[in-house]
DRENKE-617269 format. One record per residue: residue number from 1; residue in one letter; x negated, y, z of N, C-alpha, C in turn. Coordinates in Angstrom, 3 decimals. Example, Ala and Ser with C-alpha at 12.3 -4.5 7.8 and 13.67 -1.06 7.14 Angstrom:
BEGIN
{1 'a' {-13.190 -5.690 7.800} {-12.300 -4.500 7.800} {-13.200 -3.300 7.800}} {2 's' {-12.850 -2.250 7.080} {-13.670 -1.060 7.140} {-12.900 0.030 7.870}} 
//
This chain:
BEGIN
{1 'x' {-65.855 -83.425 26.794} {-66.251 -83.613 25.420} {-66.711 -82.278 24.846}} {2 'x' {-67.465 -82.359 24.051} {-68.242 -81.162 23.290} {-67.231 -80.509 22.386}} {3 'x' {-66.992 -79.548 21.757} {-66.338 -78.334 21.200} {-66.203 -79.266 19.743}} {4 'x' {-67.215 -79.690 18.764} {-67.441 -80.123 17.695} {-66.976 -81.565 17.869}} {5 'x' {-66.265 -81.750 19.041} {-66.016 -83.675 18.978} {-64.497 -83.376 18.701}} {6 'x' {-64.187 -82.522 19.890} {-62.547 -82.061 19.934} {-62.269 -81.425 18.630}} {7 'x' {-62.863 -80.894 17.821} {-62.354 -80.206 16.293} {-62.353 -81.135 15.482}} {8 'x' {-63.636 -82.102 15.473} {-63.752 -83.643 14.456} {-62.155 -84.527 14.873}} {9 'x' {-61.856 -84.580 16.177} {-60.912 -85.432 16.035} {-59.332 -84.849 15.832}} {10 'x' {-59.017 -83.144 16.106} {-58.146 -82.676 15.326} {-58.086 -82.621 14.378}} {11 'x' {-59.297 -82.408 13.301} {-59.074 -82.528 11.583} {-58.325 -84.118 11.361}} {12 'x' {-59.382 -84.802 12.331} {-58.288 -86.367 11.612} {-57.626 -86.353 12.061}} {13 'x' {-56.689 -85.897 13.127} {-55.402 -86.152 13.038} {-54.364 -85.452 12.358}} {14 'x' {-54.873 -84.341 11.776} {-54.416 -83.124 11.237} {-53.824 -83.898 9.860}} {15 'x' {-55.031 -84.607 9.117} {-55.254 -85.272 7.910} {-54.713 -86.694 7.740}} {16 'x' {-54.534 -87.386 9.066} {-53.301 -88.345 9.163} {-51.928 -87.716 8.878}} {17 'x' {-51.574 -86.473 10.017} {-50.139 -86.278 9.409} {-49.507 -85.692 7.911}} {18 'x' {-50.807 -84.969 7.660} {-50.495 -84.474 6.283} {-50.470 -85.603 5.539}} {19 'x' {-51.200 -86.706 5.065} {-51.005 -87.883 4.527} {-49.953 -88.298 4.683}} {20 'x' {-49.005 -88.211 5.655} {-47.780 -89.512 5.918} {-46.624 -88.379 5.589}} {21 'x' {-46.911 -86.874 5.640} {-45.903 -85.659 5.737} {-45.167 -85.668 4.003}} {22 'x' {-45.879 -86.360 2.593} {-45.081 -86.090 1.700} {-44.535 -87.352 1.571}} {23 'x' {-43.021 -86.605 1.220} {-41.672 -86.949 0.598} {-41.898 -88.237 -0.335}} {24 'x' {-41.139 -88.955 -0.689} {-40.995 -89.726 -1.913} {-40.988 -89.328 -3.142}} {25 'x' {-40.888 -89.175 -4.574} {-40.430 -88.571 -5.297} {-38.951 -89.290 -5.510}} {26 'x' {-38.243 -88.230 -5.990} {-36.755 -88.639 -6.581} {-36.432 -89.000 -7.734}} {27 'x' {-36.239 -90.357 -8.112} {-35.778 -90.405 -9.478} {-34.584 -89.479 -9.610}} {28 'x' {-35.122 -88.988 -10.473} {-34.134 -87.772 -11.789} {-33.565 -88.386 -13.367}} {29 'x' {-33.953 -89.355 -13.620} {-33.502 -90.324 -14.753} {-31.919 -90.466 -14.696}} {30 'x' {-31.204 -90.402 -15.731} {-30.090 -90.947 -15.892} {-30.016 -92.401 -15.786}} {31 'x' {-28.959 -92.774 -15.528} {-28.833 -94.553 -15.621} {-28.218 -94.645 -16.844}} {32 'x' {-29.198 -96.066 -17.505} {-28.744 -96.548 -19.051} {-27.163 -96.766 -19.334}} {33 'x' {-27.261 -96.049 -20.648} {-25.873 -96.493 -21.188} {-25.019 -97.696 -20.866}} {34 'x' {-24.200 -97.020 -20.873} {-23.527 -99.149 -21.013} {-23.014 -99.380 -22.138}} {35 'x' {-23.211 -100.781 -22.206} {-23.121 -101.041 -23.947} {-21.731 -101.723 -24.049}} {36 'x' {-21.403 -100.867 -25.437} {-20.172 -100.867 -25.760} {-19.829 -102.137 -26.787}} {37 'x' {-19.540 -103.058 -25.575} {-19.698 -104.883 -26.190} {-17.844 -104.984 -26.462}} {38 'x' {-17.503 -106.207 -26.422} {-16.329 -106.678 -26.652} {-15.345 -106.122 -25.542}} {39 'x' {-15.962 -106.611 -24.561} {-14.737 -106.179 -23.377} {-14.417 -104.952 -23.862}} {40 'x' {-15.564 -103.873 -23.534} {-15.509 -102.630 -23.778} {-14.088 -101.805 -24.610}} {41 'x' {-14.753 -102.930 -25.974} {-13.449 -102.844 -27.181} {-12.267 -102.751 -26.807}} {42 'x' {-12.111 -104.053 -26.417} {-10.326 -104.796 -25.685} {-9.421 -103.857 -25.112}} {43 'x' {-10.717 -103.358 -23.964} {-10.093 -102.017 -23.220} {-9.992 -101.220 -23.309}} {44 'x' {-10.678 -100.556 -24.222} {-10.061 -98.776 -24.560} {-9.662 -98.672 -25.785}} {45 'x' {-10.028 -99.780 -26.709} {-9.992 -99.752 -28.256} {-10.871 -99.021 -28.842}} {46 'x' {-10.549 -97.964 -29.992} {-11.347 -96.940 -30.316} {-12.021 -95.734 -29.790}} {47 'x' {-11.138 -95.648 -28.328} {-11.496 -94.487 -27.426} {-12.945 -94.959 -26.687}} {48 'x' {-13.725 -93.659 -26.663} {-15.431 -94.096 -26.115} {-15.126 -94.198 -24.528}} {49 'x' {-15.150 -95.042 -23.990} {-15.375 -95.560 -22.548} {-15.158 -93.911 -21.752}} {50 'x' {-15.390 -94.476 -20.098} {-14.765 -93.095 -19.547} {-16.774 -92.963 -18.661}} {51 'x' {-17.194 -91.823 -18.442} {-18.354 -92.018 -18.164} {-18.792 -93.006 -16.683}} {52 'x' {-20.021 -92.773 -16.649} {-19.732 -93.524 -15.130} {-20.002 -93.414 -14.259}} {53 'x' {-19.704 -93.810 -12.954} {-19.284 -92.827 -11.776} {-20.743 -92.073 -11.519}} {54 'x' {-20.546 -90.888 -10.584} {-21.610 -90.751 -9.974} {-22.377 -91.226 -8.937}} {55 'x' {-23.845 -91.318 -9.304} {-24.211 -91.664 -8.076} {-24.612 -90.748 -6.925}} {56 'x' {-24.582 -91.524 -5.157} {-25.032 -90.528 -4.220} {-26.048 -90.827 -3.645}} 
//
């Protein structure tokens, strides 16, 4: 094969792996409040709920 066939078909493969090479992004968002309904009440009374767990 010619010099310019073998470089054409390393760029595309070059440009396949870079395409598939980024990451996901990470949700960084907190998770929504939880709403401080009846149960809520029952169980702690006036005290504000205990936070909630972390996630991994």
């Amino acid at each position: 094969m010619s010099p310019i066939i073998h470089l054409a078909l390393a760029g595309l493969v070059l440009l396949s792996v870079a395409a598939c090479s980024t990451a996901p992004a990470v949700d960084l968002t907190p998770p929504p409040q939880r709403p401080y309904d009846a149960k809520t009440q029952l169980e702690y009374g006036n005290r504000p709920p205990p936070p909630p767990a972390p996630r991994y």
